[in-house]
N, C-alpha and C positions, 0 to 999 in steps of 0.2 A: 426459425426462432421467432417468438412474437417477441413485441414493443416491451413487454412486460419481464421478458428473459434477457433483453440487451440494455434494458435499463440494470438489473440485477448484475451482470457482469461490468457495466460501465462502473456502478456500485463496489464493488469486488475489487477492481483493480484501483480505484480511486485509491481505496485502505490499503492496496499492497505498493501499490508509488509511495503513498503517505510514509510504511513503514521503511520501505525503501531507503526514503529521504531522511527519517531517524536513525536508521544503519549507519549511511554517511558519513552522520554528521560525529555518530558515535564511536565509530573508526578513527576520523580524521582527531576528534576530542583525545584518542588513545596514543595515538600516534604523535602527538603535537610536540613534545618534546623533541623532535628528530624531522621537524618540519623540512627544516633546510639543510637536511643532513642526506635526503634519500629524494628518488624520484622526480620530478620533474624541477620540483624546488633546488636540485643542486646539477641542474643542466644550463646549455648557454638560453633554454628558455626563461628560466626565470634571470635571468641575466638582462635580455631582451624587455622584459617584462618590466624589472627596475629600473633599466635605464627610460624605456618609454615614462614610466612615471615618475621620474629623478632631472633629469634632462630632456624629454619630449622629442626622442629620437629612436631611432629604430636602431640598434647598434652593442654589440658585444661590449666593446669598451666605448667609453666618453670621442665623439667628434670621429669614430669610424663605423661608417654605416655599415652595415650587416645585409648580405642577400642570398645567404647560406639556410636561410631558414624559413619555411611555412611560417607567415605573420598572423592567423588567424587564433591559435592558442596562447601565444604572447601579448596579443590585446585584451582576450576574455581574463587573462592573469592578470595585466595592466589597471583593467578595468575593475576588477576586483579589489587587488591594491590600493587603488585609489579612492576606493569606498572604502574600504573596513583598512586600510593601513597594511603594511607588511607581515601578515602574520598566517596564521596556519588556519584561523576562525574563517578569514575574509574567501580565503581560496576555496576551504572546504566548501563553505556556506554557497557558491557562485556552481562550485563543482556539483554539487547537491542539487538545484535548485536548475540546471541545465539537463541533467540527469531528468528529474521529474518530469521537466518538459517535454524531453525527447521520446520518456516513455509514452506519456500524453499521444503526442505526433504521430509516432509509430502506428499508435492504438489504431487513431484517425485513417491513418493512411490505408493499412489493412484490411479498417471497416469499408471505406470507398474504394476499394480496389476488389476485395473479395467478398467478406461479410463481417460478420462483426463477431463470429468465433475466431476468425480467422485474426484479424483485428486483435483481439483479446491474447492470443495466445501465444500472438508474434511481442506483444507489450508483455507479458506474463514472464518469456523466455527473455527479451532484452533487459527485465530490470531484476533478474538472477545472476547478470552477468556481473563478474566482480568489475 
């Protein structure tokens, strides 16, 4: 491929992240009544989540720590929370906007490991994933 065909797909994918990231956000918008009624928001993740950002502890309930659980997706919710407040906008928008990156990354990775169709198509196929 030349310079001019990987600039064109780097193009390409840019607008289907883009839309990707508008899917999301317009799911999560659809959904928002039932934020914390369904999926992660009514697991002891988001349990985990609000106590980190209620009390600053890692823990199910208040003053009992928790090591039942992968602490990595109960921070990125934390962290979330903490910025947009408890609600179904802050998580989407964090969930959204991690997503984009990852597809991003992918991209990268595939282009420096094989080429940049390869690259393209591995980012193509990850951000169709529901």
């Amino acid at each position: 491929m030349t310079g001019t065909d990987n600039k064109k797909l780097s193009r390409i994918l840019l607008v289907i992240i883009i839309i990707g990231l508008f899917l999301k956000l317009g799911l999560g918008f659809h959904l928002r009544a039932s934020f914390l009624k369904r999926g992660n928001s009514h697991t002891p993740m988001n349990a985990l989540a609000f106590n980190l950002v209620q009390y600053g502890e890692y823990a199910l309930s208040k003053d009992i720590p928790s090591i039942d659980y992968e602490p990595l997706y109960p921070f990125f919710m934390a962290i979330a929370y903490k910025i947009f407040g408890i609600s179904w906008f802050g998580l989407t928008l964090f969930q959204a906007l991690l997503f984009a990156g990852s597809t991003w990354f992918l991209f990268k990775i595939g282009t420096r490991i094989w080429d940049v169709k390869a690259g393209f198509i591995a980012a193509v196929y990850f951000s169709f994933y529901p």
